[in-house]
C-alpha distance (Angstrom), angle and dihedral (degrees) to the residues before:
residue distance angle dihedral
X1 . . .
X2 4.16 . .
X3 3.40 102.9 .
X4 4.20 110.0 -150.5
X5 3.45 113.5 -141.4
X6 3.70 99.2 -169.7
X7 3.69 129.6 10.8
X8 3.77 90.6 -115.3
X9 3.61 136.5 35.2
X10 4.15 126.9 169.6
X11 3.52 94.2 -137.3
X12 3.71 136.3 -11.2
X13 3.62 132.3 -171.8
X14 3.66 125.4 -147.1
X15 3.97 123.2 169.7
X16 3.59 108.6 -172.5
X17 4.06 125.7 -175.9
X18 3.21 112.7 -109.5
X19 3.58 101.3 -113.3
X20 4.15 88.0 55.8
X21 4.09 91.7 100.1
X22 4.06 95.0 164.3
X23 3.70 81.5 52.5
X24 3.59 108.5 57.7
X25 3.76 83.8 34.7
X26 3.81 94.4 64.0
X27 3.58 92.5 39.1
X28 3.26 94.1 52.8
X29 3.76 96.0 50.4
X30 3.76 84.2 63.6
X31 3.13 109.2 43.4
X32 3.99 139.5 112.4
X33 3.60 94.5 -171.3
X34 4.02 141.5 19.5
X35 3.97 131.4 -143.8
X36 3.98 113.7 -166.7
X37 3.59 106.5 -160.3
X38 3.80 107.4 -158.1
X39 3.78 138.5 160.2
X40 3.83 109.5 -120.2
X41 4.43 88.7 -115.1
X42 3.49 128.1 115.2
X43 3.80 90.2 -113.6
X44 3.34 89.4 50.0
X45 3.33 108.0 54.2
X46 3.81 89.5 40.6
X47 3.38 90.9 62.2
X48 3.86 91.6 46.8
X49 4.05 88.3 67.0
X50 3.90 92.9 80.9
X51 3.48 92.6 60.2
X52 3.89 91.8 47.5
X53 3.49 90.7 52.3
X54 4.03 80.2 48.9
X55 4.15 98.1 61.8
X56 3.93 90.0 34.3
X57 3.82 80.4 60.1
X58 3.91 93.7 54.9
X59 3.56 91.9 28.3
X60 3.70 97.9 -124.6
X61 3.71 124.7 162.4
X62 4.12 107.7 -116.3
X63 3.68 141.8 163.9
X64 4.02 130.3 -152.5
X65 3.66 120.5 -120.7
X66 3.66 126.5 -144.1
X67 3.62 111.1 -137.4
X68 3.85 139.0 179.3
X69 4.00 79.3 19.6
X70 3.61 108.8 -173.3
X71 4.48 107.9 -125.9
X72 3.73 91.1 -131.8
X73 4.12 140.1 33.8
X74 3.85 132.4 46.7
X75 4.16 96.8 -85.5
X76 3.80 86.9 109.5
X77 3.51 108.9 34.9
X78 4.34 77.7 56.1
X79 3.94 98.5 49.5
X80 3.77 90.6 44.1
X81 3.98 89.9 54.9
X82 4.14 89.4 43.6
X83 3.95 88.4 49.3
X84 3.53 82.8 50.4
X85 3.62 89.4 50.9
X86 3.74 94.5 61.5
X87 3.91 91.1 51.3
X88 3.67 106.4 -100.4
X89 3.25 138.2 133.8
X90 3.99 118.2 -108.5
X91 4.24 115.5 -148.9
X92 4.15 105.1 -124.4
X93 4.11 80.8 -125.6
X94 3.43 129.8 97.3
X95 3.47 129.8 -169.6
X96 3.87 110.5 -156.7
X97 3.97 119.0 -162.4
X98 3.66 95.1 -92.8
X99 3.53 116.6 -176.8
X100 3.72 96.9 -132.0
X101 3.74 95.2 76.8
X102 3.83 95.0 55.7
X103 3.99 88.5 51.6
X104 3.64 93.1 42.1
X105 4.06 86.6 53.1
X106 3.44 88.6 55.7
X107 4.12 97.2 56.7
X108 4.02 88.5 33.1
X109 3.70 95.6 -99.0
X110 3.13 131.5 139.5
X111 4.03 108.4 -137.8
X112 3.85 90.8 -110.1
X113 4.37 81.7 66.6
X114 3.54 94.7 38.4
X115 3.33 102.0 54.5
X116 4.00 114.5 -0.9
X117 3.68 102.6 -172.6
X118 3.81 94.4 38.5
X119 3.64 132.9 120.1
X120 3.71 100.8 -104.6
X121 3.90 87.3 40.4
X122 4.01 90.2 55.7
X123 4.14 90.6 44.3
X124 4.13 94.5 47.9
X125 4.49 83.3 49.1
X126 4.47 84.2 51.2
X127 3.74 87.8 52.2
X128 4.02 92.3 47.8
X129 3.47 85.9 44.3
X130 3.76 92.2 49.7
X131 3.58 96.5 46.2
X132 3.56 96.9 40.8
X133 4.30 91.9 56.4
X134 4.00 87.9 45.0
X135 3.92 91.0 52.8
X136 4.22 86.6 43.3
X137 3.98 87.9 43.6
X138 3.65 89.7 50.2
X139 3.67 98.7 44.8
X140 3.95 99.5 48.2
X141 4.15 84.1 48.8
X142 3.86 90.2 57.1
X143 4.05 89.3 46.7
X144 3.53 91.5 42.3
């Protein structure tokens, strides 16, 4: 069970496996906003369409991440137009397998330490920034 320490929190973060159910359950029972990681694979993105189902059950506003993007060919540009398909809502971020956050991991860094004005560094702050103007968006619309 997802234990709440506060009533309130600005942002938090929670990546659950995919086979953690009760998890993303309670999670998303509580949340204002989703991120979907997925990779941009059929597989993938097939796999991605239970959690979908998942926020269209609690209603919540989400958008699908593209992760462990490849830098070049059309594999992208063709999940984002099939997770488009099934009716959600894909983040304007990618985050392209960057081999700064498997050599941070190694030193326990995250890739924003390990390399500050990297690639993967500069895609992780669009995400923030992405989430963080959704969440804003969202809470001046409930206000308003």
């Amino acid at each position: 069970m997802l234990k709440v320490a506060s009533e309130e929190a600005d942002l938090a973060i929670i990546d659950a496996p995919p086979f953690a159910k009760d998890i993303a359950f309670e999670a998303a029972q509580h949340a204002d906003f989703i991120l979907i990681p997925t990779k941009p694979a059929v597989l993938d993105v097939m796999s991605m369409v239970k959690t979908l189902e998942l926020v269209s059950h609690y209603g919540k506003p989400a958008a699908v991440v593209l992760t462990f993007c490849p830098v070049q060919g059309r594999e992208v540009a063709d999940m984002e137009a099939s997770i488009r398909k099934l009716g959600a809502t894909v983040a304007p971020v990618r985050m392209h397998h960057r081999i700064a956050h498997p050599r941070a991991q190694q030193t326990g860094l995250t890739a924003q330490e390990f390399e500050p004005d990297g690639k993967a560094a500069d895609e992780i702050q669009h995400l923030y920034m992405y989430a963080c103007m959704n969440l804003w968006r969202l809470r001046h619309a409930a206000v308003a």
